[in-house]
PyMOL commands that place a pseudoatom at each C-alpha (Angstrom):
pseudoatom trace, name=CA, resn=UNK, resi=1, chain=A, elem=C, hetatm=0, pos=[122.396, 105.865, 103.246]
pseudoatom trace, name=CA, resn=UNK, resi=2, chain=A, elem=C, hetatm=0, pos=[119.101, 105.956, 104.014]
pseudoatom trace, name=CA, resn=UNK, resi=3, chain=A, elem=C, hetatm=0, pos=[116.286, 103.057, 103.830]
pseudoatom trace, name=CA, resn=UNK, resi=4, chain=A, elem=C, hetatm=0, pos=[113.761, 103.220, 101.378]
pseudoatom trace, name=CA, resn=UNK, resi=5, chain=A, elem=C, hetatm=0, pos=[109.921, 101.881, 101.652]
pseudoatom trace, name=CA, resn=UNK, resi=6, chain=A, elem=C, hetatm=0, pos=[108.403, 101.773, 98.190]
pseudoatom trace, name=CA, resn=UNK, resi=7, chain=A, elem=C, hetatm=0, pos=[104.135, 101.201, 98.222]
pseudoatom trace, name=CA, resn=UNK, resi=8, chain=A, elem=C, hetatm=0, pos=[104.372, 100.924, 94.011]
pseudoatom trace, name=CA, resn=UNK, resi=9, chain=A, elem=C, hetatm=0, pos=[103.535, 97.444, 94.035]
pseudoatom trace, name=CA, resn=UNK, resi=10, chain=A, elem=C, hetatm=0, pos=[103.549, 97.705, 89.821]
pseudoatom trace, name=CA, resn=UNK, resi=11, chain=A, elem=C, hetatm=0, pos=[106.926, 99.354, 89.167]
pseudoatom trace, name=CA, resn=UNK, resi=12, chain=A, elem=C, hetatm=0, pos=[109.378, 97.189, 87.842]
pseudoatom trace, name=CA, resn=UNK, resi=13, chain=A, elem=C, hetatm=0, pos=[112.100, 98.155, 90.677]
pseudoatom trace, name=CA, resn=UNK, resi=14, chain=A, elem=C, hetatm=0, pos=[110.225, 97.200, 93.216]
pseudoatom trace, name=CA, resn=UNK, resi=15, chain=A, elem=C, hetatm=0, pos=[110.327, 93.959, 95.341]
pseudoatom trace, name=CA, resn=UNK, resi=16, chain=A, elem=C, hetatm=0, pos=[108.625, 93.136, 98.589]
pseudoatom trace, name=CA, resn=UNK, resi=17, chain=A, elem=C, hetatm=0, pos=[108.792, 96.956, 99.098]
pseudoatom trace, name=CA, resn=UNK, resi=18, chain=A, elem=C, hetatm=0, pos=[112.338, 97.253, 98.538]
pseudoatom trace, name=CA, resn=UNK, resi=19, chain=A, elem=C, hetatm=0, pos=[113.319, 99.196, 95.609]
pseudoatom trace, name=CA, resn=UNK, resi=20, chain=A, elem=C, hetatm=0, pos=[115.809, 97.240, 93.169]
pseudoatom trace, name=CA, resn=UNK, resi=21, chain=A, elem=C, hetatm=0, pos=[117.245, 100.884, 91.336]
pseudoatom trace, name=CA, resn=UNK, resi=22, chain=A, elem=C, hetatm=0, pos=[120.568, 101.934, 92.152]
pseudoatom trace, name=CA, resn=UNK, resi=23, chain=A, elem=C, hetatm=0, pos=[119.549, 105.502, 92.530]
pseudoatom trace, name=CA, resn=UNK, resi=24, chain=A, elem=C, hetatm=0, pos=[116.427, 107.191, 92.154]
pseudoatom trace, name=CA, resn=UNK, resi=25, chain=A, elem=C, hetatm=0, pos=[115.327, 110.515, 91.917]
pseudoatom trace, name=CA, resn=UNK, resi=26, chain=A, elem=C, hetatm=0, pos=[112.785, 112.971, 93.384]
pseudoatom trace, name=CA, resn=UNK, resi=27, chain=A, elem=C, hetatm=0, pos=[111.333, 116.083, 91.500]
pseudoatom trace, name=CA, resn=UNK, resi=28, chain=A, elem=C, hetatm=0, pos=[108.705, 118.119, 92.122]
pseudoatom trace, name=CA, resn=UNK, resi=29, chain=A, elem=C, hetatm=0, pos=[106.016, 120.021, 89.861]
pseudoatom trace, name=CA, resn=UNK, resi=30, chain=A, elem=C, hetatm=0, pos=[103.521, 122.189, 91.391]
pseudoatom trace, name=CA, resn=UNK, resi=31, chain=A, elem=C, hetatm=0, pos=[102.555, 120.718, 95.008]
pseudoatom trace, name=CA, resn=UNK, resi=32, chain=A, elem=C, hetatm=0, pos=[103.495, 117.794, 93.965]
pseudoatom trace, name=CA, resn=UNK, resi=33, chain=A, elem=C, hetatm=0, pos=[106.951, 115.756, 95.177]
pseudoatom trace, name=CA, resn=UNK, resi=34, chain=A, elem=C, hetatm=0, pos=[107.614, 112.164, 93.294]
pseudoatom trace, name=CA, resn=UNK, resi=35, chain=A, elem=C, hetatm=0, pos=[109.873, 109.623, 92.187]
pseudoatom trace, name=CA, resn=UNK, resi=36, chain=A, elem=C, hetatm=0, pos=[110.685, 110.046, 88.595]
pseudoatom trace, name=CA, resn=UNK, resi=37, chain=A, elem=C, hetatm=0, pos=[112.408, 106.375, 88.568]
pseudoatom trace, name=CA, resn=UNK, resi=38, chain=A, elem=C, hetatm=0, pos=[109.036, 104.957, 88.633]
pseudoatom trace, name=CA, resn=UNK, resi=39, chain=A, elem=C, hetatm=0, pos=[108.245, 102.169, 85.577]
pseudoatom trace, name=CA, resn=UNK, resi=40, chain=A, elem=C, hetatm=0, pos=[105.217, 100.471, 85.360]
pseudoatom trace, name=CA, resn=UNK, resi=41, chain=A, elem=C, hetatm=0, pos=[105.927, 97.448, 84.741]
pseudoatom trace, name=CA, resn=UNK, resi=42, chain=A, elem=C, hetatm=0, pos=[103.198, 96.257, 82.816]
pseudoatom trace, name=CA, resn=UNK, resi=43, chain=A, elem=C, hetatm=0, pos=[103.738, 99.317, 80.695]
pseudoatom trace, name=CA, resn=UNK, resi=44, chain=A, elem=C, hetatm=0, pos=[107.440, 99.061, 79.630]
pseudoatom trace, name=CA, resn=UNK, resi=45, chain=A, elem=C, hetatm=0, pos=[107.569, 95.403, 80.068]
pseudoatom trace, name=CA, resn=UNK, resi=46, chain=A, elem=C, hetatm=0, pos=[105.190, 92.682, 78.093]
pseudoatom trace, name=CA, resn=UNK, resi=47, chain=A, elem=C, hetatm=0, pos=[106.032, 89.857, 79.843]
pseudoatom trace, name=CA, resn=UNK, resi=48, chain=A, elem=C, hetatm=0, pos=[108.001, 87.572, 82.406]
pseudoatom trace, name=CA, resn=UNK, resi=49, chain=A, elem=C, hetatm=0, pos=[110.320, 86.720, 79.950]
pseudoatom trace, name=CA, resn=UNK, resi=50, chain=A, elem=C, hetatm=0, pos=[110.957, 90.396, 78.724]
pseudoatom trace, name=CA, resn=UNK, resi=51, chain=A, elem=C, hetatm=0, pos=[111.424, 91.173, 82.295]
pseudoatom trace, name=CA, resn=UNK, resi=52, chain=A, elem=C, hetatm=0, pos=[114.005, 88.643, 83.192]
pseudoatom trace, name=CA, resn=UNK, resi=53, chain=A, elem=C, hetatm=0, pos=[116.084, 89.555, 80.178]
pseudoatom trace, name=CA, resn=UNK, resi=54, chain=A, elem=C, hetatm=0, pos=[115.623, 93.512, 80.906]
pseudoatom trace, name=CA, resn=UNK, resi=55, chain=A, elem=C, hetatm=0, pos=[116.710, 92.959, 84.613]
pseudoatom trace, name=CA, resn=UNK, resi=56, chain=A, elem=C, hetatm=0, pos=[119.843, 90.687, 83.869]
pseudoatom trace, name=CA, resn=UNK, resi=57, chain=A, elem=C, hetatm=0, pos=[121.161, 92.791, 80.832]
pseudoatom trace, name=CA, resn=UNK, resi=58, chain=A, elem=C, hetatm=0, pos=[120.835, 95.660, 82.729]
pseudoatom trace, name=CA, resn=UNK, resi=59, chain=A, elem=C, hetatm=0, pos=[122.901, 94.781, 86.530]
pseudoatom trace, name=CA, resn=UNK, resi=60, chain=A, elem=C, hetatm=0, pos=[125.510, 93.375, 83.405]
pseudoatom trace, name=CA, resn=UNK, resi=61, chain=A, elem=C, hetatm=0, pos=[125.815, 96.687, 81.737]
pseudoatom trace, name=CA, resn=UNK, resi=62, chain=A, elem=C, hetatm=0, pos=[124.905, 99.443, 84.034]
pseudoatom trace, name=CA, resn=UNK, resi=63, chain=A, elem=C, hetatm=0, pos=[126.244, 99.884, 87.251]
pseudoatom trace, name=CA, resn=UNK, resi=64, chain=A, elem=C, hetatm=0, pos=[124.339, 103.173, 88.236]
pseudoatom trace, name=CA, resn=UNK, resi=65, chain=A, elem=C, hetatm=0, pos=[121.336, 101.964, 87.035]
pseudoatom trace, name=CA, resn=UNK, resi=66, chain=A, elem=C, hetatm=0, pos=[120.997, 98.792, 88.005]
pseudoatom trace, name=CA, resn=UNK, resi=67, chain=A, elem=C, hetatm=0, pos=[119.136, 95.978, 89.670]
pseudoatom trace, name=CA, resn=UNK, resi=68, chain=A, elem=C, hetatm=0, pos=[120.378, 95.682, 93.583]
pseudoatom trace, name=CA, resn=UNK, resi=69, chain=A, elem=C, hetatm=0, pos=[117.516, 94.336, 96.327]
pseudoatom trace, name=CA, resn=UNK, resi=70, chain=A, elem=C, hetatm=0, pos=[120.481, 94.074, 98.931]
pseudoatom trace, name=CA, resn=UNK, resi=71, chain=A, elem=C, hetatm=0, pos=[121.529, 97.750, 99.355]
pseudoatom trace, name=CA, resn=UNK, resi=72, chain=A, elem=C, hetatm=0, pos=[119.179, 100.749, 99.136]
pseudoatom trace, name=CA, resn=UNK, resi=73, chain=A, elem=C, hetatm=0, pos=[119.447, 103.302, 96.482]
pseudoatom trace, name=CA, resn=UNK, resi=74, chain=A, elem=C, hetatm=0, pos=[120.944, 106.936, 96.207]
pseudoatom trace, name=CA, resn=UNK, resi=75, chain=A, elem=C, hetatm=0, pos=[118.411, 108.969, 96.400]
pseudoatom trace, name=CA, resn=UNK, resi=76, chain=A, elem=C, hetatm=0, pos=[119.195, 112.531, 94.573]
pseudoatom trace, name=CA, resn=UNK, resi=77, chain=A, elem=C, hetatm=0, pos=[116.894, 114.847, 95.042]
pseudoatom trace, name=CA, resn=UNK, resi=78, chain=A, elem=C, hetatm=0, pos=[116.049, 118.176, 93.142]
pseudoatom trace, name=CA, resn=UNK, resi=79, chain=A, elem=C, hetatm=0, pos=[113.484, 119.651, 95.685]
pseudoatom trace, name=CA, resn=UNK, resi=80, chain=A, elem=C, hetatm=0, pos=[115.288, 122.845, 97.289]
pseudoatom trace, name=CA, resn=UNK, resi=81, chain=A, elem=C, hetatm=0, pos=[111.916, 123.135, 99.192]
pseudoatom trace, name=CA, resn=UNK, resi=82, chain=A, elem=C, hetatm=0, pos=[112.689, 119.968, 101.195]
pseudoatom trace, name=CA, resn=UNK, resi=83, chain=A, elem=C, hetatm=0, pos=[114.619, 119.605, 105.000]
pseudoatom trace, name=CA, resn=UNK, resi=84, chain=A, elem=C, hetatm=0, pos=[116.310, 117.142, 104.016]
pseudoatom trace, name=CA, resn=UNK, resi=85, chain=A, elem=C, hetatm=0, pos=[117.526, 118.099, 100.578]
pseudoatom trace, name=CA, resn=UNK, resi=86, chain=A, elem=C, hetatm=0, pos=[121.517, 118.283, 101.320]
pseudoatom trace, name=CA, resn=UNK, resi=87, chain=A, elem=C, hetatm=0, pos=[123.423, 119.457, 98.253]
pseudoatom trace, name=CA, resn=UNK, resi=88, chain=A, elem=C, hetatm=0, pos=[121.074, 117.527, 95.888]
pseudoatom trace, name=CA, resn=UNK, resi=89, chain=A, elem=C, hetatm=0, pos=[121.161, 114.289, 98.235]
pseudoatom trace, name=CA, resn=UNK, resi=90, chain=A, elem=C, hetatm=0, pos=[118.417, 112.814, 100.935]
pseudoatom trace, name=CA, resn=UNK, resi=91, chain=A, elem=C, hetatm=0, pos=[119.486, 112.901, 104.035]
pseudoatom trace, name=CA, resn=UNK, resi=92, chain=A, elem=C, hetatm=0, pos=[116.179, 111.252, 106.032]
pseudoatom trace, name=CA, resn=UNK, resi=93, chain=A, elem=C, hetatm=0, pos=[116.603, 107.892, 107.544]
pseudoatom trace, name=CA, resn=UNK, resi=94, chain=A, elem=C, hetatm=0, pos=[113.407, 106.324, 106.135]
pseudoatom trace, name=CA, resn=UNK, resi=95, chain=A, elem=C, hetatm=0, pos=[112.025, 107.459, 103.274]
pseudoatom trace, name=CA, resn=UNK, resi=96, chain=A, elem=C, hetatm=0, pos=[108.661, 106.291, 101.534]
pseudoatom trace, name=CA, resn=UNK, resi=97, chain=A, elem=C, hetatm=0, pos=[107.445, 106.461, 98.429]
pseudoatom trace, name=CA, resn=UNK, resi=98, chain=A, elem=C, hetatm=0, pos=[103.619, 105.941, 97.745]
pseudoatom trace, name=CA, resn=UNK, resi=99, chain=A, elem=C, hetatm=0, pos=[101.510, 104.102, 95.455]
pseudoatom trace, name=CA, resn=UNK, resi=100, chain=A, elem=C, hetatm=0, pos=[101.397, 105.503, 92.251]
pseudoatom trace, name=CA, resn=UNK, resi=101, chain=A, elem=C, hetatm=0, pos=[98.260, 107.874, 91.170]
pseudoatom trace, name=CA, resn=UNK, resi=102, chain=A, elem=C, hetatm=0, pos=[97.504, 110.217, 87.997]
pseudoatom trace, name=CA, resn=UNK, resi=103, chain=A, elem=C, hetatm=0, pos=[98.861, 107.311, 86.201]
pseudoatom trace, name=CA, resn=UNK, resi=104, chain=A, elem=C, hetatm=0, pos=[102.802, 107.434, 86.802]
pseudoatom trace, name=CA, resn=UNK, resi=105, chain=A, elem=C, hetatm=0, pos=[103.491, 109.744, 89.768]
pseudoatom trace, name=CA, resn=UNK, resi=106, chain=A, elem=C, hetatm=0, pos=[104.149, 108.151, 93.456]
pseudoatom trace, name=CA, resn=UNK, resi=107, chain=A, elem=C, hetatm=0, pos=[104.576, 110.566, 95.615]
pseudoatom trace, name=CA, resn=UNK, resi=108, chain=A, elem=C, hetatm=0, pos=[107.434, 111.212, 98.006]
pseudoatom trace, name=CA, resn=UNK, resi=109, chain=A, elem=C, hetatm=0, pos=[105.989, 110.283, 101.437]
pseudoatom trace, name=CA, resn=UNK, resi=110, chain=A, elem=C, hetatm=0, pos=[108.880, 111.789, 103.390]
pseudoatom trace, name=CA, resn=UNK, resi=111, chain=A, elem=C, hetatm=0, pos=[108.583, 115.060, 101.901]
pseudoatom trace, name=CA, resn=UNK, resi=112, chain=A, elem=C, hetatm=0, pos=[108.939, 118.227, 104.433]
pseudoatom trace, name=CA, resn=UNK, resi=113, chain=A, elem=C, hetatm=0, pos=[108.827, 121.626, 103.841]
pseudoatom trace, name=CA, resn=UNK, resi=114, chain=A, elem=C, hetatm=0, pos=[112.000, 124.116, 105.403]
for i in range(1, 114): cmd.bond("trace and resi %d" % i, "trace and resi %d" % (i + 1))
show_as sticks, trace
zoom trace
């Protein structure tokens, strides 16, 4: 599984760096290659409270989903365009996603063409 670098200081999966998410996943649209598990925090969450009560209810309920800072996530990927797309999975050993920009897209850092 490979390790994961996240620079998206206000999504709420990220920690330190690490992402929380069970899986994430990469898309593309024009040029363009990003994480579409990115949440701004401030955005979909109003407060600490809010944020506490989001996290724990959802490592209770969902298991694919959910809050883990000790393992890093799945990463499925739907850019065919990619080296190391394989069968819809990452296979790099390090893979970095950047700050966010336009809004709500962080790019995929580890992103090579075939």
């Amino acid at each position: 599984m490979a390790s994961l670098f996240c620079q998206a200081a206000t999504c709420m999966h990220n920690k330190a760096g690490s992402c929380g998410a069970n899986n994430i996943q990469v898309s593309n649209a024009q040029s363009e290659t990003f994480c579409d598990t990115y949440t701004a925090s401030d955005s979909f969450v109003a407060s600490e409270d809010n944020y506490v009560q989001y996290t724990t209810l959802v490592s209770r309920t969902d298991s694919e989903f959910g809050e883990d800072f000790e393992n890093p996530p799945r990463i499925t990927c739907n850019v065919g365009a990619c080296m190391h797309n394989q069968s819809f999975r990452c296979s790099a050993g390090d893979v970095q996603i950047g700050q966010p920009h336009h809004g709500m897209k962080c790019n995929c850092k580890t992103y090579r063409t075939k």
